[in-house]
N, C-alpha and C positions, 0 to 999 in steps of 0.2 A: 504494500500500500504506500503511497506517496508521504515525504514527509518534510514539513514546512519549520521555517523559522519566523520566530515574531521577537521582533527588538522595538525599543522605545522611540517614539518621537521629542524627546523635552526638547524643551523651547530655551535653556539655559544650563548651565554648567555644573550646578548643586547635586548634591545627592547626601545619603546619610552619613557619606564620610570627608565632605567637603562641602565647606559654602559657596553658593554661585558666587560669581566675581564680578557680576555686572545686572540687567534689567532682567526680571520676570520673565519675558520675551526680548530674547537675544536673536533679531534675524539670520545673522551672519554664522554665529554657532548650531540654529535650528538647519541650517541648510546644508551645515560640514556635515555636524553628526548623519543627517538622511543618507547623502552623499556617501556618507563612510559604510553606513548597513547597505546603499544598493550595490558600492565598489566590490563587499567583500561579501557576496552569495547571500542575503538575508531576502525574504520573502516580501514580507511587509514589517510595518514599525505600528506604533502602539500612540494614538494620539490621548491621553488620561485627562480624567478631568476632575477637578477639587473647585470647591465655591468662591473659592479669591484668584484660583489661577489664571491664566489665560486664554483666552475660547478657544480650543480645541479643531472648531470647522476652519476655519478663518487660518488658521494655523496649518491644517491641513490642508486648504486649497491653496497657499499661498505654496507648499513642498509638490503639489500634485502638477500644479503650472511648471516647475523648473526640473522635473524627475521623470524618465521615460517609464522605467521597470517596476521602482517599487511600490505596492500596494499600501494600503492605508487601512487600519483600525481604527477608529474614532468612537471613542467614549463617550456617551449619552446617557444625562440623567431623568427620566420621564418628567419629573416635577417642574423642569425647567423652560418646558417649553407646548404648545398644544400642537399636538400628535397631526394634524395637519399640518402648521408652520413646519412640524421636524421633518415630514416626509420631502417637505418641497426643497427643504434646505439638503439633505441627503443623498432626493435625486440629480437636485444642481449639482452636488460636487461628485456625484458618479459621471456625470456629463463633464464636468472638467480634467478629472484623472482617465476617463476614455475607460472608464469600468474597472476600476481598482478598489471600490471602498469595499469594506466591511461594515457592519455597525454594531458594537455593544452596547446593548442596554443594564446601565446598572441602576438596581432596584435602589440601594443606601443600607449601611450597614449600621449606620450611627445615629441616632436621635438627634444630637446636637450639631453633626454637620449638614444632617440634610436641613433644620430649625433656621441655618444658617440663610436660607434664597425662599425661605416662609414654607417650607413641607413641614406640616404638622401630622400628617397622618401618622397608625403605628407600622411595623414592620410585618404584618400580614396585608394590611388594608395598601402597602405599597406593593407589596408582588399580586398582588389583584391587582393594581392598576398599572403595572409595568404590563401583565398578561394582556391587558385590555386595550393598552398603548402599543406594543408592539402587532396585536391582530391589525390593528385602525390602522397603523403607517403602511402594512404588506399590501392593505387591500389597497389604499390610495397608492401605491407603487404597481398593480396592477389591473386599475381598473379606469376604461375610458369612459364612462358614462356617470353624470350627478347620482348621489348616493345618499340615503340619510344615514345617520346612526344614534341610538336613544342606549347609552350605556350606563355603567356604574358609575364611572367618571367621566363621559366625555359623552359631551351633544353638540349638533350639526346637523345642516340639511342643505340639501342641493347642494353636495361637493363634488368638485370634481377639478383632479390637477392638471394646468399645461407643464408640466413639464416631467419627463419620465426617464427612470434610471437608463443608462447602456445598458446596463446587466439583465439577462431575460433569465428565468421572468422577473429576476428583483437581483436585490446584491443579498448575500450573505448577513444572518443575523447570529451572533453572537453576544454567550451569555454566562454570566457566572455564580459561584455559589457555593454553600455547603451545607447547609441546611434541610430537612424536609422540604418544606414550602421553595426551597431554590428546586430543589431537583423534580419538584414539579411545575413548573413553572418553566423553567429551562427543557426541561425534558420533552415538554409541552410543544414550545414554540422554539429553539432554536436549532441552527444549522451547525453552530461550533459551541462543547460545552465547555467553560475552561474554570478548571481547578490550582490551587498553589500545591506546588510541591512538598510531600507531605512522603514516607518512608512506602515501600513496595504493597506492602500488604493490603495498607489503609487506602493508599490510590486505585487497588483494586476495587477495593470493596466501594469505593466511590462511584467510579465507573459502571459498577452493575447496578447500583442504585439511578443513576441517569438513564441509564438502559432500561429497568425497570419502568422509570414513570413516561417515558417514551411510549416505550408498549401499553402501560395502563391509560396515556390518552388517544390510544388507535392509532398511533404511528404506525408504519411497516420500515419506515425506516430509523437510523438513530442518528445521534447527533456527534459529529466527529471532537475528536474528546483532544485539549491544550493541556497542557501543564507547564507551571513557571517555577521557574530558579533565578537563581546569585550565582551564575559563574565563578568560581576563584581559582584561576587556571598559572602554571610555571612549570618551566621545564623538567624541573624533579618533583617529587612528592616532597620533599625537605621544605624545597623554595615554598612550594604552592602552599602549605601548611605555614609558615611563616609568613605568607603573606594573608593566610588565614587571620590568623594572630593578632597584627597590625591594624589590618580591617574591624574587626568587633575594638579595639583596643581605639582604632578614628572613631569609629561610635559611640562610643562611649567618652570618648574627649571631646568629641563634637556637643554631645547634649542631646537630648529627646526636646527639645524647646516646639522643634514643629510639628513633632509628634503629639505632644500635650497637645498642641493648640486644635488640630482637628478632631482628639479622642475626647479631652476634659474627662478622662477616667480612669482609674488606676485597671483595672477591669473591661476589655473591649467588649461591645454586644455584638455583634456580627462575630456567625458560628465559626467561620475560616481562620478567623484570629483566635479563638478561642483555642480550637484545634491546636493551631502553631503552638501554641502556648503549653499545650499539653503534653504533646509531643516533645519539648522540649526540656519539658519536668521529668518527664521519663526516660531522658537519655539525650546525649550529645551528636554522637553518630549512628549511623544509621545506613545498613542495607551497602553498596557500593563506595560513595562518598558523597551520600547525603553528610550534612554538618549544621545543626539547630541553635546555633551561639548565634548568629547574626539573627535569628530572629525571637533569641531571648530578648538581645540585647535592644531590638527595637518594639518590644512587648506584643511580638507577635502582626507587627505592621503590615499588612499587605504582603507580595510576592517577597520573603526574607528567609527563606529557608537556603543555603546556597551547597552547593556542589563543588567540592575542593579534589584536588587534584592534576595532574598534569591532563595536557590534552587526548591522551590516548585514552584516559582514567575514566575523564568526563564525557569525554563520546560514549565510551562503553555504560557508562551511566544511565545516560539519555537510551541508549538500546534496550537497557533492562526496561525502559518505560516504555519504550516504540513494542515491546514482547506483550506488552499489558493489552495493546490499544491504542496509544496514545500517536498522532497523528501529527500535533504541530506542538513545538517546543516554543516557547517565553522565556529569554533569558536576560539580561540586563547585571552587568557589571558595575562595579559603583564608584570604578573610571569611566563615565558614560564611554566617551568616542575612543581611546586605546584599548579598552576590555572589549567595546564592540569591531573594532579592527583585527583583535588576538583571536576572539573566539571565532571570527568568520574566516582569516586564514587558518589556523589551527586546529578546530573545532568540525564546524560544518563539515565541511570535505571528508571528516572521517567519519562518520554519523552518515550522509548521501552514498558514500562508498558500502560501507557496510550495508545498508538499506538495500540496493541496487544489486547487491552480492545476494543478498535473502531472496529478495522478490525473484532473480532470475533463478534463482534455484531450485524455488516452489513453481515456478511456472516449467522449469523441465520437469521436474516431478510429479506433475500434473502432465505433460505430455506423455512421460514414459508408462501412467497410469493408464491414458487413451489407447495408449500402442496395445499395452498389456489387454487391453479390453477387446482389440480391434483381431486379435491375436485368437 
């Protein structure tokens, strides 16, 4: 089966073990970095989005206009916008990248950040209406004729958009989670499900849980399954471990300051973080070269679990996950553009290689089964 890479979009220099060095939106560094994930074999990039950040479409149409090959993720938070305006705005920028976008919808994991752009709802009443938002955008991405719609949260009448994605019949929706109510939800309505990196076992059992509710809403098919990591790649295992080291050791000299500021809680509510958090109560490493310190140390923050080892290490890593399921890799280094220039020399190529090696192998083995039959 084919297997993709997804690197980040920021729009500046920062990350948890470095303060950016200049504006929120850095044009000139948003435009390396891309540059740097389509130079070195990356698939698509990851446009994120936070309530103070920088708007994310605008950000991505601006890399779509100057980038032939690579694709675009684009982060979207229902609350923010009414599910008509988002369609139109998503088809336009599928019409600018010439049919590159993706689109994630994310539900909120946090009371206090989504309280932040006035979502008051709780965190059920928002996956109903992420569910509800993301039907409303598919249909107006595929329908030429006026439409009403009388939902839970969302009314309209007589709609109908000019303007319509490249992508037939729509672009790709992607969605994340770890919760019940996520893997229903996602399981429901998405094209890509994507999970943080979490030790062998537990990513399995994820996985048949989205497969699960796939099936339980009448799908016949499933939703191709992401998983993210922290890179921490060096030529030996010595280096790459010491530079393990250093890394949780910048985070922790750096400070949780921004971490506070989007959580306000000693206690994350969203299950994903929970999980990190627990997982890493229970153990440092894990399985190949999983390693849980970088996302002690950031109390469980989003994609913070990271994968230590040289590049041979961390290929084979990502394979034990590709052996799960697991279809497109999320990784991000917390050197944004040298981690993402290392791991796309280094990395990728051996991961496509090996991939390419499996698949041809099962495909003679699959023929010499034919012969055998024909026999």
């Amino acid at each position: 089966m084919p297997v993709e890479f997804l690197g980040i979009a920021a729009t500046n220099d920062g990350s948890e073990t470095t303060p950016r060095s200049g504006a929120s939106f850095d044009k000139e560094y948003t435009l390396r970095l891309a540059r740097a994930h389509e130079e070195h074999g990356w698939d698509r990039v990851l446009f994120a989005y936070g309530s103070g950040s920088p708007d994310p479409a605008p950000a991505a149409a601006y890399l779509a206009s100057r980038l032939e090959r690579l694709q675009l993720l684009l982060a979207h938070r229902p609350n923010v916008s009414y599910p008509t305006f988002a369609a139109k705005t998503f088809a336009t920028l599928d019409r600018i990248s010439e049919g590159r976008l993706t689109v994630h919808f994310i539900t909120g994991g946090n009371d206090h950040e989504q309280g932040r752009e006035g979502d008051t709802l709780t965190k059920d009443e928002r996956y109903a209406r992420t569910r509800e938002y993301i039907r409303v955008v598919k249909k107006i991405w595929t329908t030429h004729e006026p439409f009403d719609h009388e939902g839970e949260h969302y009314r309209f009448h007589d709609f109908v958009s000019d303007v319509f994605p490249v992508q037939q019949p729509r672009p790709k929706v992607s969605f994340g989670g770890s919760s019940p109510a996520a893997y229903a939800a996602g399981g429901a309505e998405a094209d890509i499900y994507c999970l943080w990196g979490e030790p062998l076992e537990r990513t399995a059992e994820q996985i048949e849980a989205v497969r699960a509710a796939a099936k339980a809403a009448g799908r016949t098919d499933v939703p191709r399954i992401q998983v993210a990591f922290r890179p921490i790649i060096a030529p030996t295992e010595e280096l790459a471990w010491e530079k393990a080291r250093r890394t949780v050791g910048a985070i922790r000299e750096l400070g949780a300051a921004g971490l506070k500021r989007r959580h306000r809680t000693d206690v994350p509510q969203n299950t994903g973080s929970q999980r990190l958090i627990a997982i890493a109560e229970a153990g440092e490493r894990y399985d190949r070269a999983l390693w849980t310190a970088t996302a002690a140390a950031t109390g469980g923050a989003g994609n913070s679990n990271a994968l230590v080892g040289t590049p041979e290490t961390v290929a084979q890593a990502l394979l034990d996950y590709y052996d799960l399921g697991v279809e497109i890799f999320s990784a991000r280094g917390y050197d944004l553009l040298d981690d993402a220039i290392d791991f796309g020399r280094y990395v990728i190529p051996l991961v496509r290689e090996e991939v390419a090696a499996r698949d041809a192998g099962r495909a003679a083995g699959g023929s010499r089964s034919l012969a055998a039959v024909g026999e």
